[in-house]
C-alpha positions in Angstrom: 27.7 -57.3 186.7 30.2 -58.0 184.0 32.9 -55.3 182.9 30.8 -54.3 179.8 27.8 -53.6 181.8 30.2 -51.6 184.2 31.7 -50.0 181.5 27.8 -49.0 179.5 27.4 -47.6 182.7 29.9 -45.3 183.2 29.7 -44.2 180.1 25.7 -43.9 180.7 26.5 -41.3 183.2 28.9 -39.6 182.1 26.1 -38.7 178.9 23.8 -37.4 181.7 26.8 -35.8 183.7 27.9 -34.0 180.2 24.3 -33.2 179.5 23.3 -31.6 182.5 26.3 -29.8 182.6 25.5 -28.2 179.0 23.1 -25.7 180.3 25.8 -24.2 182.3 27.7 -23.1 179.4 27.6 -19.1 178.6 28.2 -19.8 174.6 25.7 -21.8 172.9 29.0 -23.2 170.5 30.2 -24.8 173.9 26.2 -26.0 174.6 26.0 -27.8 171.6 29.7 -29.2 171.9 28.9 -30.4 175.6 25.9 -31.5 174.4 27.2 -33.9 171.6 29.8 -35.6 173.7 27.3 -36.5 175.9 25.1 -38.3 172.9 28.5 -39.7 172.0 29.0 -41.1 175.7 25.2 -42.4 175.4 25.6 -43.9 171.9 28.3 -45.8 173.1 26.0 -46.6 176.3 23.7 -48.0 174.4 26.0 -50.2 171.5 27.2 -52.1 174.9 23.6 -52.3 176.0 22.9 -54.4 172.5 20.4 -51.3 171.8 21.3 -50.5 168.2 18.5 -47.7 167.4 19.4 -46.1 170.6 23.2 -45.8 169.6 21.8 -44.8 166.2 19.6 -41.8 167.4 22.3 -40.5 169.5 25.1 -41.1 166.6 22.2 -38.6 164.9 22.0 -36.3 167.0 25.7 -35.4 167.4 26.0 -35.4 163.8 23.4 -32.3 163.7 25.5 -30.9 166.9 28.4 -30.6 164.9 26.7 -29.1 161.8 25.2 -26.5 164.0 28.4 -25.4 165.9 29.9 -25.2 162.9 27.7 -23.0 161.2 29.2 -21.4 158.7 31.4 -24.3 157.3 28.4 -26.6 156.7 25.9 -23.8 155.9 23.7 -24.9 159.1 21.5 -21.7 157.9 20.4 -23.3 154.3 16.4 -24.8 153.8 17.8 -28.3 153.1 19.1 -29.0 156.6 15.9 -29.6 157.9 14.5 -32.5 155.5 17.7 -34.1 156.0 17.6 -34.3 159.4 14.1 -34.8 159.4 14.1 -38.0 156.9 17.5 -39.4 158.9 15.3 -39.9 161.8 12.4 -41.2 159.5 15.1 -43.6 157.9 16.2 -44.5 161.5 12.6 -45.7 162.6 11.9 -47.8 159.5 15.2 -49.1 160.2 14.3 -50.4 163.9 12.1 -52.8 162.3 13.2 -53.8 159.1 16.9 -54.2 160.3 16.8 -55.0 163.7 13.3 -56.9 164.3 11.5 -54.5 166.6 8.4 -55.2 167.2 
């Protein structure tokens, strides 16, 4: 096992660690917070594992963690949220096979 595997690891489970450990928060700011360190933790997992859409989903997903726990900044409330979110993860899929060959 090479140091980067070591390493993709680690940082694999510390994503599941941080993840689990989400539901044991009493604020649902400090959920969602936990919650997107951990898909930061597994989008770095996966970049070392040479799994691009994986990092990409997860890169996603903390993006709309941040929005949401900061509600009022970003407007997490407004109609538009939704379709953006919703064609990010479109845009995500067409990329796995246009960009990175998946088949």
């Amino acid at each position: 096992m090479t140091f980067t595997d070591l390493m993709a690891q680690t940082l694999g489970l510390i994503g599941l660690l941080m993840n689990i450990l989400s539901f044991q928060q009493k604020t649902k700011k400090m959920l969602i917070a936990v919650q997107s360190f951990g898909g930061l933790c597994f989008s770095i997992h996966f970049l070392l594992l040479h799994a691009p859409i994986g990092a990409l989903l997860n890169l996603i997903a903390v993006f709309r963690g941040i929005v949401f726990t900061n509600k009022n900044k970003f407007k997490a409330d407004h109609i538009l949220w939704l379709p953006f979110f919703f064609t990010l993860f479109i845009a995500s899929y067409i990329l796995s096979f246009v960009v990175f060959g998946v088949s």
